[in-house]
C-alpha positions in Angstrom: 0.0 0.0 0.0 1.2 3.4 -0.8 1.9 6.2 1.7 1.0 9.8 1.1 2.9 12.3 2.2 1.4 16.1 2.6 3.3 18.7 0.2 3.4 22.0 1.1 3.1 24.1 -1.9 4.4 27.8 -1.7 3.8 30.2 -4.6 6.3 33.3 -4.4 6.1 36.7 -5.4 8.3 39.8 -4.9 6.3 42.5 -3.7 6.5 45.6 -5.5 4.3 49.0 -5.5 2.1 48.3 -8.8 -0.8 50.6 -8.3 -3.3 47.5 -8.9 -3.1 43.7 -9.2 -4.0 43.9 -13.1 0.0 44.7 -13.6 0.8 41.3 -11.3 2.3 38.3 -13.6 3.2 35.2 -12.6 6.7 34.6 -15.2 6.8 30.6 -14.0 7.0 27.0 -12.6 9.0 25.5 -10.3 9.7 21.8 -9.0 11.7 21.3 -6.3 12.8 18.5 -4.2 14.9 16.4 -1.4 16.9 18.1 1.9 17.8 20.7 0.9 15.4 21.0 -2.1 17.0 21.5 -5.3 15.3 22.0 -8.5 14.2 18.9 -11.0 11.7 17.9 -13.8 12.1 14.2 -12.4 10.9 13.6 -8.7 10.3 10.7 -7.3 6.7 9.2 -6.6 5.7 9.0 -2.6 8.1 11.9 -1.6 7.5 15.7 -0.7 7.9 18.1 -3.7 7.8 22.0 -3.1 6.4 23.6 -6.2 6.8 27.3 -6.5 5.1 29.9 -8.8 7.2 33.0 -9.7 6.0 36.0 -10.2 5.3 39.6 -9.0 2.6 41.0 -7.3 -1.0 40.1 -6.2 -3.4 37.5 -7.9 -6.8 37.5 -7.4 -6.6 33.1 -7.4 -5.8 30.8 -9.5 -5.6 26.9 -9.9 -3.8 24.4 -10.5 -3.9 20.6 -12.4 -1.6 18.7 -11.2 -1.7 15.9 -14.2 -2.5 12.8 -12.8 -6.1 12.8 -12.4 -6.7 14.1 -9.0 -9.1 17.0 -8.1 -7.3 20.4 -9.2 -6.0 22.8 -6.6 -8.1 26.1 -6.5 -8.0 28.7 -4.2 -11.1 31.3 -4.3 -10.9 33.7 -7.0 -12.8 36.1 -5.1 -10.4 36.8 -2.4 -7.2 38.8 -3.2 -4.2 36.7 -2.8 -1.1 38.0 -1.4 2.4 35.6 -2.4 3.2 33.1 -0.5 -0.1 30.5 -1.5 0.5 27.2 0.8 -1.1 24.0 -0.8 -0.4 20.1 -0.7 0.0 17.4 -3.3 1.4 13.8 -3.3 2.3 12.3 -6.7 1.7 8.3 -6.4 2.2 6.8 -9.3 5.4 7.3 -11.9 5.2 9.0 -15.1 5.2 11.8 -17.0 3.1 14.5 -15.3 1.7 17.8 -16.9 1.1 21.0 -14.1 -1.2 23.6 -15.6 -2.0 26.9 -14.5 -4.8 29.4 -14.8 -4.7 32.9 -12.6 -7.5 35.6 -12.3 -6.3 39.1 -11.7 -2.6 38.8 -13.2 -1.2 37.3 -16.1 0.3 34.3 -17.0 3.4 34.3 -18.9 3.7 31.4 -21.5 6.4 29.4 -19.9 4.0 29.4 -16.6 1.2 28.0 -18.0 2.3 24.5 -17.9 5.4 22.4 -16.6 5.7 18.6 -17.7 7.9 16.6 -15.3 8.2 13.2 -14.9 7.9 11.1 -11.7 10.7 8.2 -10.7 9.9 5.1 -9.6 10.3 5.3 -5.7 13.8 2.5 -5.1 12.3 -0.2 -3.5 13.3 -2.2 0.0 15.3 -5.3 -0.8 13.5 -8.7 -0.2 15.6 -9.4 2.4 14.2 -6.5 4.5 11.9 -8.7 6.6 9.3 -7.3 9.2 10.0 -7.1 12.7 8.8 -9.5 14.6 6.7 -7.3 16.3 4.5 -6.2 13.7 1.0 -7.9 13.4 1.3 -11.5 11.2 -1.3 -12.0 8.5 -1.4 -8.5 6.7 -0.6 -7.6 3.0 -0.8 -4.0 3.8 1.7 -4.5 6.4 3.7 -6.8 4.5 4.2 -4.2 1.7 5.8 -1.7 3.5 8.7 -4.0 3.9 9.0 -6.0 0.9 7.9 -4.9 -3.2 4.3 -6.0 -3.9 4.4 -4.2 -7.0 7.9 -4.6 -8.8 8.2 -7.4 -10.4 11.3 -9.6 -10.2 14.6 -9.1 -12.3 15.6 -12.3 -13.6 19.1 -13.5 -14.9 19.2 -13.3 -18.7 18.3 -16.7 -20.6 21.6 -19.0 -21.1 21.5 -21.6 -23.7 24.3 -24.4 -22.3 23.8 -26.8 -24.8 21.3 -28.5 -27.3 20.3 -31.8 -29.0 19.4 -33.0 -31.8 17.5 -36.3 -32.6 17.9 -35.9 -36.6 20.0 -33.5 -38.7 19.6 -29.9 -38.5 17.7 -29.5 -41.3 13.7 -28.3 -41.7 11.4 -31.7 -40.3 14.3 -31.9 -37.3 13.9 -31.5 -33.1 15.8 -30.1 -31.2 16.4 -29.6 -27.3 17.6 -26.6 -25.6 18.7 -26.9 -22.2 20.0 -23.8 -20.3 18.3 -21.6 -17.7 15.7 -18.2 -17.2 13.5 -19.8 -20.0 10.7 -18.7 -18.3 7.3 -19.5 -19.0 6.4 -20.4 -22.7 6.8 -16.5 -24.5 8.1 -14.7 -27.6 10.3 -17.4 -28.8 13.0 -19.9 -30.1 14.6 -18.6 -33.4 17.3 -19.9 -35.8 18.7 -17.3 -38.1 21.5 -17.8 -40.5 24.9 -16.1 -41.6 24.9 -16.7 -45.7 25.6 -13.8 -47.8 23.3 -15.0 -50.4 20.6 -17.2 -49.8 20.3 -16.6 -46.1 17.9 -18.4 -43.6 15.9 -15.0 -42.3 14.9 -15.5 -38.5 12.7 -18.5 -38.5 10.6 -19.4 -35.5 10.3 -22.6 -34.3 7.7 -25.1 -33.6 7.3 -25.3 -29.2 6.8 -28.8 -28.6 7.3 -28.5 -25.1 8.7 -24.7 -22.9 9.8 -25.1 -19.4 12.2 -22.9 -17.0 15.3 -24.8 -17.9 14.8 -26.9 -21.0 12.6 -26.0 -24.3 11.5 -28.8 -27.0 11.1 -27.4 -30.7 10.6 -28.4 -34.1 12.3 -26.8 -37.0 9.8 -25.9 -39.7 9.4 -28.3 -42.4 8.6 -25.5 -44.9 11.8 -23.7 -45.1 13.3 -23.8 -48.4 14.9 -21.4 -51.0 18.4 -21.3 -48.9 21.4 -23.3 -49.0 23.2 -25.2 -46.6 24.7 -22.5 -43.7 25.9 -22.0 -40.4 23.2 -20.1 -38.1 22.4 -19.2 -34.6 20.2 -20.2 -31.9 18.8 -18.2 -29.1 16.0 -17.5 -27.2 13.8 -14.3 -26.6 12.1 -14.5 -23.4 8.2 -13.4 -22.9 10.2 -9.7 -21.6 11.8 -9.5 -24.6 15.3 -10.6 -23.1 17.2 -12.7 -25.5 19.7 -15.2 -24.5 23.5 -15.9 -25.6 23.4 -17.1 -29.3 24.7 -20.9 -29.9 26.6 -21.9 -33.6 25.0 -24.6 -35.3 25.1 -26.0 -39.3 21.7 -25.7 -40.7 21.2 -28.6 -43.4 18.5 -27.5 -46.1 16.2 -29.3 -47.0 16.5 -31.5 -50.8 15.6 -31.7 -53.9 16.3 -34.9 -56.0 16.6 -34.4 -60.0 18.0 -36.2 -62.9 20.9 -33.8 -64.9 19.7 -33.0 -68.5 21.9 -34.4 -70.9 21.8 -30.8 -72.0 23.9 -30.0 -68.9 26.7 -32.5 -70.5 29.4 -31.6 -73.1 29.8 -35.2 -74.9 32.9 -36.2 -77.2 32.3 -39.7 -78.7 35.0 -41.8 -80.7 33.1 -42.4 -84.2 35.1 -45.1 -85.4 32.3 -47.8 -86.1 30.2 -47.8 -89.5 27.2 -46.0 -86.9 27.5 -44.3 -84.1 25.3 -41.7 -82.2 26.9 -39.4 -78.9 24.2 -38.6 -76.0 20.9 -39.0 -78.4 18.5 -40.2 -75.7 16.8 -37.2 -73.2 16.3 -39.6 -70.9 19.2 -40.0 -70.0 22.8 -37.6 -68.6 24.7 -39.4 -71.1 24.8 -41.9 -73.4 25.9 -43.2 -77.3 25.5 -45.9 -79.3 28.1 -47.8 -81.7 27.3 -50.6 -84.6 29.6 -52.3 -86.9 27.9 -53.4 -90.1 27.3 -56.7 -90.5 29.4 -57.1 -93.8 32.4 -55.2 -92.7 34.4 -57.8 -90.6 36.2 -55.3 -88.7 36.5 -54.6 -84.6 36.3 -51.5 -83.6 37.4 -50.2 -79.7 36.9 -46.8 -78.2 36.6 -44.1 -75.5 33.8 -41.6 -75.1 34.1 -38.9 -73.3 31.6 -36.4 -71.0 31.9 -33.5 -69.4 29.2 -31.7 -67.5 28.6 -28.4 -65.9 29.3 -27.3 -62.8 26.9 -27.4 -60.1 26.4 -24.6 -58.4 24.2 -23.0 -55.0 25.1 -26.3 -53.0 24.0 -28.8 -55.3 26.3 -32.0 -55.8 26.5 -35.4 -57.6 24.5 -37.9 -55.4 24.9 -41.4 -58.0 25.1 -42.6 -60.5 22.9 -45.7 -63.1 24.0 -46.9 -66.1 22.4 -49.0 -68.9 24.3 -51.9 -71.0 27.4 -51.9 -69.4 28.4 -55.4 -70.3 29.7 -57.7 -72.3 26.8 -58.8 -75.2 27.9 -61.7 -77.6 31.5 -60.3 -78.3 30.5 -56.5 -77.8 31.3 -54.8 -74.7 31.1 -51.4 -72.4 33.4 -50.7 -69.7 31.5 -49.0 -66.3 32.6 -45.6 -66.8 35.7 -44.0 -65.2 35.8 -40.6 -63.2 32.6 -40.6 -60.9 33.1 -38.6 -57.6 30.1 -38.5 -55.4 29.5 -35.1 -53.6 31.5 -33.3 -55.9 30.4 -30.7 -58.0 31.6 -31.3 -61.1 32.2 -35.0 -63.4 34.4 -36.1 -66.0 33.5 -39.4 -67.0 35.3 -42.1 -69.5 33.6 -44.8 -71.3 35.4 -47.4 -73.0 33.3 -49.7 -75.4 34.0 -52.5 -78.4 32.1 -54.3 -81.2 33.3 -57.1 -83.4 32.4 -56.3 -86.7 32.6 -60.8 -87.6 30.3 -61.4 -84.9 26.3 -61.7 -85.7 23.3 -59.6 -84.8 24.2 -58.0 -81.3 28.0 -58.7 -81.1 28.5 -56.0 -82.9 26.7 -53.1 -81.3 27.6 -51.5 -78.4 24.9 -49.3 -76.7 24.5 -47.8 -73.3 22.7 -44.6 -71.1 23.3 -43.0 -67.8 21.5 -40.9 -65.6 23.5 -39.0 -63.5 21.6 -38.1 -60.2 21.7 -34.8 -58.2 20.7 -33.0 -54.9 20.7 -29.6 -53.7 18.7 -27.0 -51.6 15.0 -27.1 -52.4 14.0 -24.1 -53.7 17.2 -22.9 -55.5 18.6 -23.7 -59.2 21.6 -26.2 -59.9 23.2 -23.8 -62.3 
């Protein structure tokens, strides 16, 4: 409970010998405060200010607002008021205050009409400032005048110590914070990454579970359109207070495709009667090579494909061919220069067909598809 306190109130003139009160004025405001008083704009709530009007000569009355919702101070305009004016006032609640003035029978200079100050927060006794024993048990109003009823607690900043994981960190994923000055369940758990281009804005994540000293969350399964990055953790408290930021390496989420053999530069050896380099679109790469049936030649050679490189995070995942093999004295070697996860291939293919042998022994035929992954959302070249 609140104390008031009686203020006395003294408005000062200089007395001069003006003929009539119509030449008084009352030139301004003033606030003062503490032992000895000294002037301020800022007092504190629950203590004695002295407010002071100056001015010359005789008023007829005035009154005053005091700009915090309690009844106005007014003193009879129909008596004529010599300086000094005694009054009382208790500000009891903190903020900014406007005092306005209006006089009868002298004027009011501008900067007298009205004084804004704002009122402090009264310091408040530290909890450990217990009631004596020998005041009555059992009452709040007692209890207040010892301990803060009305400030709330200051609590340590949130820490983050350390987190888990029970997937990759990548959008789908949980993860478990564990730390201290959570609080309860409030503004937030954010990741936020550091990429130049591509960057993971501030994302919020899913609560699954918020408690003083451990929170459960979900990364959102929707996030694409950024690449692979490291980020930051923290925690924004329901007061806005955020907590120490912890690294982690966000995984974005994937996209499967097949590479267009238009993405591959092809070089085949033509030395067979027919022969076609990459003429299949369903597959990377690819070429076919026949010997004619009345030519009874062999025929052995290396084809050659280069593709593009990949490029926002996207690499080589695997690789399929078809008709690598030997068929009935034709043959295709596996090809030569596959390097998963890198961004780039060169690939060798080495093939043969007998030009004596019947029917299928003498073509050699074969297609790949060259499999990639990347961040979802964002091109491979």
């Amino acid at each position: 409970m609140k104390r008031l306190f009686i203020v006395p109130v003294f408005i000062l003139g200089l007395a001069v010998s003006f003929p009539s009160s119509a030449q008084a004025a009352i030139e301004g405001i003033e606030v003062k405060q503490g032992s000895p008083p000294v002037d301020t704009t800022s007092p504190v709530e629950d203590s004695p200010v002295t407010v002071r009007l100056l001015g010359t000569g005789n008023c007829d009355g005035f009154k005053l607002k005091w700009g915090d919702g309690t009844a106005d101070y007014q003193y009879p305009f129909s008596l004529n008021l010599p300086f000094p004016i005694p009054t009382t006032h208790t500000y009891q609640n903190p903020g900014p205050k406007t005092i306005e003035l209006t006089a009868k029978g002298c004027q009011v200079n501008a900067r007298a009409r009205q004084l804004t100050i704002t009122v402090a927060m009264a310091p408040r006794r530290p909890p450990t400032d217990r009631p004596p024993t020998d005041r009555p048990a059992g009452s709040l109003s007692q209890l207040c005048k010892y301990i803060d009823c009305f400030q709330p607690s200051v609590l340590a900043p949130p820490k983050i110590d350390k987190f888990f994981l029970f997937s990759n960190f990548t959008p789908g994923g949980t993860v478990i914070a564990l730390g201290s000055g959570f609080g309860s369940q409030g503004t937030g758990f954010f990741i936020e990454g550091t990429a130049s281009s591509h960057k993971l804005t501030q994302k919020t994540l899913e609560i699954l579970e918020w408690k003083n000293n451990y929170i459960a969350a979900k990364i959102p399964s929707n996030i694409t359109g950024v690449t692979d990055q490291a980020a930051k953790l923290y925690v924004i408290r329901p007061d806005y207070v955020k907590s120490n930021e912890l690294s982690v390496q966000f995984r974005a989420k994937r996209d499967y495709l097949v590479l267009s053999n238009s993405d591959v530069n092809a070089s085949c050896e033509e030395t067979a009667t027919f022969n076609g380099c990459n003429p299949w679109t369903q597959y990377s790469f690819g070429a076919y090579h026949q010997e004619h049936l009345l030519i009874e030649v062999s025929h052995t050679g290396t084809d050659s494909f280069s593709t593009i490189t990949l490029k926002n995070g996207w690499l080589f995942n695997s690789m399929s061919v078809d008709g690598v093999g030997p068929h009935q004295g034709a043959w295709v070697n596996p090809p030569q220069g596959f390097v998963p996860f890198s961004s780039k291939l060169d690939l060798n293919i080495k093939w043969h067909v007998d030009g004596d042998s019947p029917f299928s022994g003498n073509i050699a035929t074969y297609g790949g598809r060259l499999h990639i992954e990347g961040p979802a959302g964002i091109p491979y070249k």
